[in-house]
Every structure is written in structure tokens, then in C-alpha cells.
C-alpha positions, 0 to 999 in steps of 0.5 A, spaced: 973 681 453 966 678 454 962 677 460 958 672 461 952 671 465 950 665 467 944 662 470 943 655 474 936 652 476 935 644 479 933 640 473 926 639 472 926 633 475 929 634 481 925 637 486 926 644 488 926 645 496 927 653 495 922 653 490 916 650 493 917 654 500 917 661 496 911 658 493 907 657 499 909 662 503 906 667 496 900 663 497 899 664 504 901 671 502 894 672 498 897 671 491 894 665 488 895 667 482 902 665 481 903 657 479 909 656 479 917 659 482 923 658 480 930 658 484 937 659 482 943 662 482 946 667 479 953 669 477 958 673 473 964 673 470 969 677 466 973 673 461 979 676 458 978 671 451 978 675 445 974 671 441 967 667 443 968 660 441 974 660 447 969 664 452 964 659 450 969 652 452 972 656 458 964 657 461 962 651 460 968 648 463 967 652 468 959 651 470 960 644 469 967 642 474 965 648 479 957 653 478 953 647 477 952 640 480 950 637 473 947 631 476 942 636 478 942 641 476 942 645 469 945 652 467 944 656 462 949 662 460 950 669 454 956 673 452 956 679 452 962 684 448 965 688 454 969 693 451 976 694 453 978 699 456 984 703 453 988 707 460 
């Protein structure tokens, strides 16, 4: 089993509404010294694969048809070994 932790943020490119309101509400806070936001999604998922090749396929399956709207945005993702848990 493996859990993979993915990450999904607008493209570089795009521009990031979320982002520049957190930015500028910090600023008005009195934080000038932080120069650039950055907002995404996170997610979780547990995947019964046994081993990490299919788990890799299976999340890229799923972030490209369903997390991440590719035309905008990017992901990024890890697998962690998640032990099995015997009853």
C-alpha cells in the first residue's frame, strides 16, 4: 500500500486570484517582507498498489483526469510506504 501526497498549484503563467489576495491582505497586515504566495490544493489518497510503479500510473492517472485541471494548473506528488496492517 502507499499513500500519496499530492499537491496542485496554478501554472506559473496563470495568474493566481487567491494568491495575490493573501499577498495583499499580509501587506496591509504589516508584513512586507513576504514577496511572493503561493495557493493550492492539497490532497490524500491511499492506494492498495503493492508496488510503486502502478501506484505512480494510478495517481497520475488520477490527477490529470480528476485533481488538476492541466490546462492550468501543475501537480506534484510522493509515495510513501504505508504498512499493512495485519488483524
Amino acid at each position: 500500500m502507499f499513500k500519496a501526497k499530492i499537491y496542485v498549484n496554478y501554472k506559473p503563467s496563470v495568474l493566481d486570484p487567491q494568491a495575490e489576495a493573501v499577498k495583499t491582505a499580509l501587506s496591509r497586515m504589516g508584513h512586507d517582507n513576504v514577496t511572493h504566495v503561493l495557493y493550492g490544493k492539497y490532497f490524500e489518497l491511499t492506494l492498495t498498489s503493492t508496488d510503486k510503479a502502478s501506484a505512480q500510473a494510478e495517481v497520475e492517472t488520477i490527477c490529470d483526469r480528476l485533481l488538476a485541471n492541466v490546462n492550468m494548473e501543475t501537480y506534484r506528488f510522493t509515495l510513501v510506504p504505508v504498512p499493512v496492517e495485519v488483524d
